[in-house]
N, C-alpha and C positions, 0 to 999 in steps of 0.2 A: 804964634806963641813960641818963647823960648822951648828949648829944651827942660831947663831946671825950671818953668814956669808948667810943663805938662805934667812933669814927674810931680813935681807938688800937688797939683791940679788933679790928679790920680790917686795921691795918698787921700786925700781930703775926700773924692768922690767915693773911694772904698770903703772907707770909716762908717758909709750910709748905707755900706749892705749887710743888710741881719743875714745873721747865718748860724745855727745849729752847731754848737762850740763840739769836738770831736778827739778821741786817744785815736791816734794810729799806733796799732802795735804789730811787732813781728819778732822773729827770732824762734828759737827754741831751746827750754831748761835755761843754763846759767848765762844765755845772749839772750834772753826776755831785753825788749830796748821798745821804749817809745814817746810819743810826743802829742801835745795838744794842738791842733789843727783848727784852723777855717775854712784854707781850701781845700772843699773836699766839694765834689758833686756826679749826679746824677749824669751816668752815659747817653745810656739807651734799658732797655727794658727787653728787650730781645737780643742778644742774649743780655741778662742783666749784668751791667757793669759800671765801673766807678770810678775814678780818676782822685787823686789827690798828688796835690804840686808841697815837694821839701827840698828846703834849702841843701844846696850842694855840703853846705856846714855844721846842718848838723849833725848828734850825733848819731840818729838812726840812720843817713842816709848809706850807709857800707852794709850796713845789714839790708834792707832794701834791697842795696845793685844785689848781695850776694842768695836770697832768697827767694825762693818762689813764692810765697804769701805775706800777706797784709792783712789786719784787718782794722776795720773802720767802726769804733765803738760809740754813739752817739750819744751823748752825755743829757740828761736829767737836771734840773736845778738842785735835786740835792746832793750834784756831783762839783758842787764851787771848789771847794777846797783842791780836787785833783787836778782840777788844770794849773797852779802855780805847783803844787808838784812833779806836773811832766811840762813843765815851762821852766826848768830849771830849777828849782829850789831841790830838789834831793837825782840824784844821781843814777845812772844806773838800775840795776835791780830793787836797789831801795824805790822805788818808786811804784813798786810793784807790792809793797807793804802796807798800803791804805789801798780798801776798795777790795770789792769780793773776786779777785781774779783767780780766774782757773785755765787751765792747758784746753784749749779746743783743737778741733781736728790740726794733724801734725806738728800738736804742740805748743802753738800758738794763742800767747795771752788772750784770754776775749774778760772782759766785765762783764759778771754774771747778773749785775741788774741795769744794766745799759741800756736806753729806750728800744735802741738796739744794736747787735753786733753782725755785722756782715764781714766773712772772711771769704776774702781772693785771691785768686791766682791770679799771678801779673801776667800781663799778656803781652805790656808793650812798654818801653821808656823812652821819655824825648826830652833832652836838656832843650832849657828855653829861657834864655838867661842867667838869673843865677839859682835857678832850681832845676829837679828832674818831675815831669810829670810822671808819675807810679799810674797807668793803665790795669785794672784789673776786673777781669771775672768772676762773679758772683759766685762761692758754689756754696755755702752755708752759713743760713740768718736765724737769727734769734730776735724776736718780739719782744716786747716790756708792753704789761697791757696800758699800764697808766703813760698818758703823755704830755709831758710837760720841759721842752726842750729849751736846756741851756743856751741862750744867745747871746753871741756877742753884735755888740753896735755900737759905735762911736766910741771907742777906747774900754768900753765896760760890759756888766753883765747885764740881761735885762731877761725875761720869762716871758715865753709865749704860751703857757698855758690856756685849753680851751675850757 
């Protein structure tokens, strides 16, 4: 196979992995910054930690390199509307104007009815093409009892409700 034959070969094979749509957020007060995610997944369990890969471009990625926490807010289906808002459509802090967000430990946005919020310590960064993987340390989670996780799969939304 070509090159531009695998790359394509690639987009199309990833379009068929469901995944749990996701705010990474970080910052603290008036650098609140964040983004809707796919990659994001499961380390290890001993110690608990998480991984999620952003692009070198955008705009959270500076706050990232310059902060020691993340966190990994796992969306709900009746969180549709927030992902085109931290997918661009509003800016900055305005983004932080829909959806019940509050400062969790040092600072840091978390969504206070997110399936759930797990905030990190980064532990480790590794460019890998044209992203950085964010490595991080689990130190504080928050539950949602009801579960019914936002998915994305093949270019859309879809529910995995049990």
């Amino acid at each position: 196979m070509s090159e531009d034959e695998i790359k394509e070969g690639f987009r199309h094979a990833m379009r068929r992995l469901a995944t749990t749509i996701a705010l990474i957020t970080s910052g603290k007060g008036e650098n609140w910054t964040g983004m809707a995610a796919t990659a994001v997944m499961s380390v290890c369990a001993e110690p608990p930690t998480l991984l999620t890969a952003v692009n070198r471009t955008a705009s959270i990625h500076p706050v990232l390199m310059g902060e020691e926490r993340f966190c990994v807010n796992l969306l709900a289906d009746r969180h549709r509307d927030l992902v085109g808002i931290f997918s661009g459509k509003k800016k900055g802090l305005e983004r932080f104007d829909d959806g019940g967000w509050t400062a969790g430990p040092d600072g840091i946005p978390v969504l206070g009815d997110a399936l759930a919020s797990l905030v990190c310590r980064t532990t480790q960064r590794l460019d890998v093409g044209t992203h950085t993987l964010f490595i991080g340390e689990v130190e504080h989670v928050v539950n949602h009892d009801e579960i019914s996780p936002l998915v994305w799969v093949d270019g859309t939304f879809a529910n995995a409700a049990r």
